[in-house]
C-alpha positions in Angstrom: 83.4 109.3 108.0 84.3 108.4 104.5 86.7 111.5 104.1 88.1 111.1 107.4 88.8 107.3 106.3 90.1 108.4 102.9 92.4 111.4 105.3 93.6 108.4 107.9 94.6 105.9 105.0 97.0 108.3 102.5 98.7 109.6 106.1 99.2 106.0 107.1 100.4 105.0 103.4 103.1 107.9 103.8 104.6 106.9 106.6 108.1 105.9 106.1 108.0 103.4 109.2 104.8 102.1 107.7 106.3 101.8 104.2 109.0 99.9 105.3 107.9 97.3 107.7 105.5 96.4 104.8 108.7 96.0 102.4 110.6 93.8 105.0 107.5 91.6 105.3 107.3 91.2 101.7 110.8 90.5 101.4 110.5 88.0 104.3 107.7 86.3 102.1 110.2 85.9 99.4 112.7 84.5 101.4 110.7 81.8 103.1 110.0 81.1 99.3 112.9 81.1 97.4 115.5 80.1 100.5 113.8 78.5 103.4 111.2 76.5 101.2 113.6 74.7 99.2 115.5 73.1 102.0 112.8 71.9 104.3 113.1 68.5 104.7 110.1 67.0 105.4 109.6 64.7 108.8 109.4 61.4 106.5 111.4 62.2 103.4 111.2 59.8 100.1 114.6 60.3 98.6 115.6 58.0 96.2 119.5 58.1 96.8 118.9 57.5 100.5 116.8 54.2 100.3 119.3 52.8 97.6 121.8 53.4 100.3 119.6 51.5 102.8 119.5 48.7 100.2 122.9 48.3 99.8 123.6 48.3 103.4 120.9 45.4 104.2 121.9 43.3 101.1 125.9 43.9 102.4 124.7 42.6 105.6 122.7 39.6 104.3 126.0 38.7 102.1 128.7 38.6 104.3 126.6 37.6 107.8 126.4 33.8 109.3 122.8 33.3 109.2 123.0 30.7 111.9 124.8 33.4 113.9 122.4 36.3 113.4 119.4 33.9 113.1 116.9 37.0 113.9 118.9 39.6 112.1 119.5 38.4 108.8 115.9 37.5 108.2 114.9 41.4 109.3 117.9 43.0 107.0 116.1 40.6 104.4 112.5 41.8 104.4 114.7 45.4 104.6 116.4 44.6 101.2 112.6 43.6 100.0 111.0 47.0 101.0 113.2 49.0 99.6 113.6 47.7 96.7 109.6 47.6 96.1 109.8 51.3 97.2 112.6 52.0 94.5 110.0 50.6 91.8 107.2 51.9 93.1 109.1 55.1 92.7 110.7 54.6 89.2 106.7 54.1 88.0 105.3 56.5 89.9 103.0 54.4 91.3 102.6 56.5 94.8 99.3 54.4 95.9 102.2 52.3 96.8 104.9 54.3 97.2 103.0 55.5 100.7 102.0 52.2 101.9 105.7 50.9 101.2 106.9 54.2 102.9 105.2 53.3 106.0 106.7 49.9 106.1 110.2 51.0 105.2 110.0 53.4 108.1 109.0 50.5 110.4 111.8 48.6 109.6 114.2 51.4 109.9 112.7 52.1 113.3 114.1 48.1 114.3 117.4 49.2 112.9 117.7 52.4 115.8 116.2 50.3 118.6 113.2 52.4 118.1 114.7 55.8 118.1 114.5 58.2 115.0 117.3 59.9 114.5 115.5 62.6 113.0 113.9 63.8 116.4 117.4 64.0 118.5 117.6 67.4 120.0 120.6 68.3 122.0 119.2 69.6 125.5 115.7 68.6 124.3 114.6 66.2 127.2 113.5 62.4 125.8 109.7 62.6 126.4 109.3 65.9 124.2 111.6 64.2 121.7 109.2 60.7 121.4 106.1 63.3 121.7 106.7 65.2 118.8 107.6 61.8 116.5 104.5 60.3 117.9 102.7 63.2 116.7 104.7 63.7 113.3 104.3 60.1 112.5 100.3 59.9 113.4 99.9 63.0 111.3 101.7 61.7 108.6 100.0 57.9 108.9 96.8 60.0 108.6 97.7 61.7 105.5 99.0 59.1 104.0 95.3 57.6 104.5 93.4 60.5 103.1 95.5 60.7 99.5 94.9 57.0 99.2 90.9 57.2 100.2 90.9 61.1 98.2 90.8 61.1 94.2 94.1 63.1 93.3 96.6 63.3 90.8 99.3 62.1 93.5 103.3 63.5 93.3 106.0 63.0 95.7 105.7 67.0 96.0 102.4 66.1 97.4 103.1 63.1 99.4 106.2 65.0 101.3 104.0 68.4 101.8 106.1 70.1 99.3 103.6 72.5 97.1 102.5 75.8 97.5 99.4 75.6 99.8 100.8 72.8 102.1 104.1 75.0 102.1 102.0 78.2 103.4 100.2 75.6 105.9 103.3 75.0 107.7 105.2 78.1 107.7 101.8 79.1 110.0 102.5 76.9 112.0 105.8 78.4 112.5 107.3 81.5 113.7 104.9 83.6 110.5 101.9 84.1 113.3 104.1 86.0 115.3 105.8 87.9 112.8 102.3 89.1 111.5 101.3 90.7 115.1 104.6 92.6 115.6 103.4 93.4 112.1 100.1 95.2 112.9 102.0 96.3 116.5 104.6 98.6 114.6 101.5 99.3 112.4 99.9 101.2 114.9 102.3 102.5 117.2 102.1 105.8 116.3 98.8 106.2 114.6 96.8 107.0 117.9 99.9 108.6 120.0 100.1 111.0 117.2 96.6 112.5 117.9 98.0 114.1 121.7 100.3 116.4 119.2 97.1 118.0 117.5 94.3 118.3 120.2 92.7 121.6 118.8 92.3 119.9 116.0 90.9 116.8 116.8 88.7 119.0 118.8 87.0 120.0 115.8 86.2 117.0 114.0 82.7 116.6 113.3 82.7 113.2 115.0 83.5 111.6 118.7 86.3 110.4 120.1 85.3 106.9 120.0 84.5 107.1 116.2 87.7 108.8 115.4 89.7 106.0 117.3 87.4 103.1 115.5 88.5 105.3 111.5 92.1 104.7 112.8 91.7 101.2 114.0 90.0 100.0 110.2 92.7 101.9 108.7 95.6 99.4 110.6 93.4 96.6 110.4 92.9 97.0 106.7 96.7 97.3 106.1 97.5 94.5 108.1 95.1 92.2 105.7 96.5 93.8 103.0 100.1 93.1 104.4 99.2 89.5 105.1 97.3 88.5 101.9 99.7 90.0 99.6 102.6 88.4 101.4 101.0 84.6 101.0 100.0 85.6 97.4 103.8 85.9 96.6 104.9 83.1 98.7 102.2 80.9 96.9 102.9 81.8 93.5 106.8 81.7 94.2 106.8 78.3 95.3 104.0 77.0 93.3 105.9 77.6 90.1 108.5 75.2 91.5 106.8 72.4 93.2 103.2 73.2 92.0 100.1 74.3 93.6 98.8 71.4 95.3 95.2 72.7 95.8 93.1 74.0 98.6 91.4 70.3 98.7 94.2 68.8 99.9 93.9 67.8 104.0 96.1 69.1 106.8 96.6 66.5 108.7 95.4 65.9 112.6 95.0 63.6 115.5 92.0 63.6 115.9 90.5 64.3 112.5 91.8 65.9 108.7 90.8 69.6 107.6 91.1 70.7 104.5 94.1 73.4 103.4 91.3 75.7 102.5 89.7 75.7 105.9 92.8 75.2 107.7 93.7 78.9 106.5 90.4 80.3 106.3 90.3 79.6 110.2 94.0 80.5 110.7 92.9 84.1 109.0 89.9 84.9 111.2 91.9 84.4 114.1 94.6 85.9 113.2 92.7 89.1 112.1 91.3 88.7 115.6 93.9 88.6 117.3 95.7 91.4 115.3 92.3 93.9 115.8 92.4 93.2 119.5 96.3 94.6 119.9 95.1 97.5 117.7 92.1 98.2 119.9 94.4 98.2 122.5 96.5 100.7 121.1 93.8 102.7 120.8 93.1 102.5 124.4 96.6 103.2 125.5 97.1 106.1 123.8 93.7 107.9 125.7 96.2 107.7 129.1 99.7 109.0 126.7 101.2 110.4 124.2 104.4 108.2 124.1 104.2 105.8 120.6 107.0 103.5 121.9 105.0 102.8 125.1 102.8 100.4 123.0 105.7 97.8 122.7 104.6 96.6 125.6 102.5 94.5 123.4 105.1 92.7 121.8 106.1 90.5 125.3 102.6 89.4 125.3 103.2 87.3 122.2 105.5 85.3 123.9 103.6 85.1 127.4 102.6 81.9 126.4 106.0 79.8 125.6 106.0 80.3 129.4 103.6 77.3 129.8 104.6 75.8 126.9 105.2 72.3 128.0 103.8 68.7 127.1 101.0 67.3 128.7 100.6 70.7 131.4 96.8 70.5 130.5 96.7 67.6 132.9 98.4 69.3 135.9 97.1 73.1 135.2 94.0 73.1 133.1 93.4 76.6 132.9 96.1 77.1 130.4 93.2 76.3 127.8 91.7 79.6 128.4 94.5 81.9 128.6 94.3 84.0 126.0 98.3 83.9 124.8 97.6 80.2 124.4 95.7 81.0 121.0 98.5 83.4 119.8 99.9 80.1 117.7 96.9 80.1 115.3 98.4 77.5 113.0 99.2 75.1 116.1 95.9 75.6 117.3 93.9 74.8 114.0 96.0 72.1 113.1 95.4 70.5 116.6 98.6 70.4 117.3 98.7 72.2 120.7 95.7 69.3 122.2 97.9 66.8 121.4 100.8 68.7 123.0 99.1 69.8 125.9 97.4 66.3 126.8 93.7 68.6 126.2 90.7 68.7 123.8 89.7 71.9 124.3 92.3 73.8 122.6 90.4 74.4 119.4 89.7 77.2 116.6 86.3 77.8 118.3 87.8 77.8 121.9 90.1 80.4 120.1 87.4 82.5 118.9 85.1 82.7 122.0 88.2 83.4 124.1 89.6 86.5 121.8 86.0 87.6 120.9 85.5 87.8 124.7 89.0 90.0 125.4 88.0 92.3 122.4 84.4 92.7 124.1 86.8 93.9 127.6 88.9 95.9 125.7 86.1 98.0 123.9 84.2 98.2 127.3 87.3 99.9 128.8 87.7 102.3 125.8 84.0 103.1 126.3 84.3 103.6 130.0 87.9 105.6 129.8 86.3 108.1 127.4 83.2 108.4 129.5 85.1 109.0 132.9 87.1 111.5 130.9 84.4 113.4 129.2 82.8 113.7 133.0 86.2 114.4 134.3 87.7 117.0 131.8 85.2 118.1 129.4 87.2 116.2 126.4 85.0 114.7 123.4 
């Protein structure tokens, strides 16, 4: 088994499909770093040059308004002018205890100033209710992290406050598009590693080992590369965007609705599903390719990933509950950890462990039908 491992990794390693994808991911990696990373703007930014603006405007107001006229107005534009001004100080002394709790108030306000509308969220075609449910969830998120830095014990930056360093970056990019990316990953991975095997039957014929073992060699192989792939590609977004805007620490807490997780938990439980996740479309593979010898046939996987934007819609837990247990709903591992997808769904169900009993129990169906395939064709053939 160990030389047929040792056989199965050097001809996956010299594939030039293999080889490749695992350069565009890396290069992807870089990118998010050094081009996407930089330009996030964060859901609550703290920028200096903005709230100066802000204070000028209210002050301009204050100056050159009848305060008899705007007799409610002036007074608002007032405490306004206060805020930010105690925001700017806070700033200038790096004093970010207050700079959050000033933040929160300065955001208020601003609210008052855009009749309770954040500009922010406006989405051209992107109906009102899904606009005030992702600020209400941005905003409770954010009102919770805000709480944790000032309970925690921790050398506090604005990098930190806005989500900005290395391990908070890596956080949100899973909750992104990265998931996805990752399983058409391990998919082209293995597209050809099991199809392959119906152009050499006499000699899979001989191996000193059965079908079902030879298949399991293959599938460790793919698995192991795609951990490899994924580890070394966070390992150079981290250190890429650490050196800019620091490390941050696997302490820090991703934020939720419900409750805070740690970053180090938060991607310890993204990484098991995701590895589940991933092992379960190679498994699959490997059962495809017992019924044909055609490598692009397992690109049928791919539309799976996106099965589940089908039902992607606020608050559907309430009308069709069994969404929770579809399988394709757990495909956004970072949107499931973080909570997110409860919140969005109007459910409480959608969880890591929810995730994990679901996959675990479509990897259990998928080895049973490898099992039973190769039985049936052992009886029905003669094939090992």
């Amino acid at each position: 088994m160990k030389a047929l491992f040792s056989f199965e990794w050097k001809l996956f390693w010299q594939n030039i499909k293999n080889i490749v994808t695992f350069l565009v991911f890396l290069f992807l990696c870089l990118y998010l770093a050094l081009a996407v990373e930089p330009n996030v703007r964060p859901n609550r930014k703290i920028d200096v040059n903005e709230i100066a603006a802000t204070n000028r405007d209210a002050n301009y107001f204050i100056e050159n308004s009848n305060p008899i006229v705007y007799q409610r107005t002036v007074p608002m534009f007032m405490e306004l002018a206060e805020t930010t001004e105690d925001l700017l100080e806070a700033i200038e002394q790096k004093d970010y205890i207050a700079v959050m709790e000033l933040e929160n108030t300065y955001y208020a306000q601003n609210l008052w100033r855009h009749e309770g509308q954040d500009p922010n969220y406006y989405m051209f075609g992107v109906p009102q209710i899904e606009r005030e449910q992702t600020m209400s969830y941005d905003n409770s998120a954010i009102t919770r992290h805000y709480d944790f830095l000032e309970e925690g014990h921790y050398v506090l930056s604005l990098d930190i406050i806005e989500g900005r360093t290395a391990f908070q970056a890596l956080t949100r990019q899973f909750q992104g598009m990265l998931p996805i990316v990752l399983f058409i990953v391990v998919i082209i991975y293995g597209i050809d590693i099991f199809a392959e095997d119906k152009k050499h039957p006499t000699i899979i014929a001989e191996l000193p080992v059965t079908r079902y073992k030879h298949l399991g060699v293959k599938s460790v192989v793919v698995f192991l590369s795609f951990l490899f792939t994924l580890l070394l590609g966070s390992f150079l977004f981290v250190i890429l965007t650490g050196l800019r805007t620091g490390f941050g620490g696997l302490n820090l807490t991703v934020s939720h609705i419900l409750y805070n997780i740690s970053i180090g938990r938060y991607l310890l439980q993204v990484i098991l599903l995701l590895a589940l996740i991933a092992f379960i479309f190679i498994r699959g593979m490997a059962w495809l390719s017992l019924f044909t010898s055609k490598a692009l046939t397992n690109f049928i996987f791919i539309p799976l990933l996106f099965v589940g934007s089908l039902w992607h819609r606020t608050g559907i837990a309430y009308g069709q509950p069994q969404v929770v247990f579809y399988p394709p709903t757990y495909f956004r591992v970072g949107d499931v950890v973080s909570n997110y997808l409860n919140f969005w769904y109007g459910s409480e169900v959608v969880t890591f462990n929810t995730g994990m009993l679901i996959i675990i129990g479509v990897w259990l169906l998928v080895e049973l039908l490898i099992l039973i395939t190769l039985r049936v064709r052992r009886r029905s053939y003669g094939i090992v």
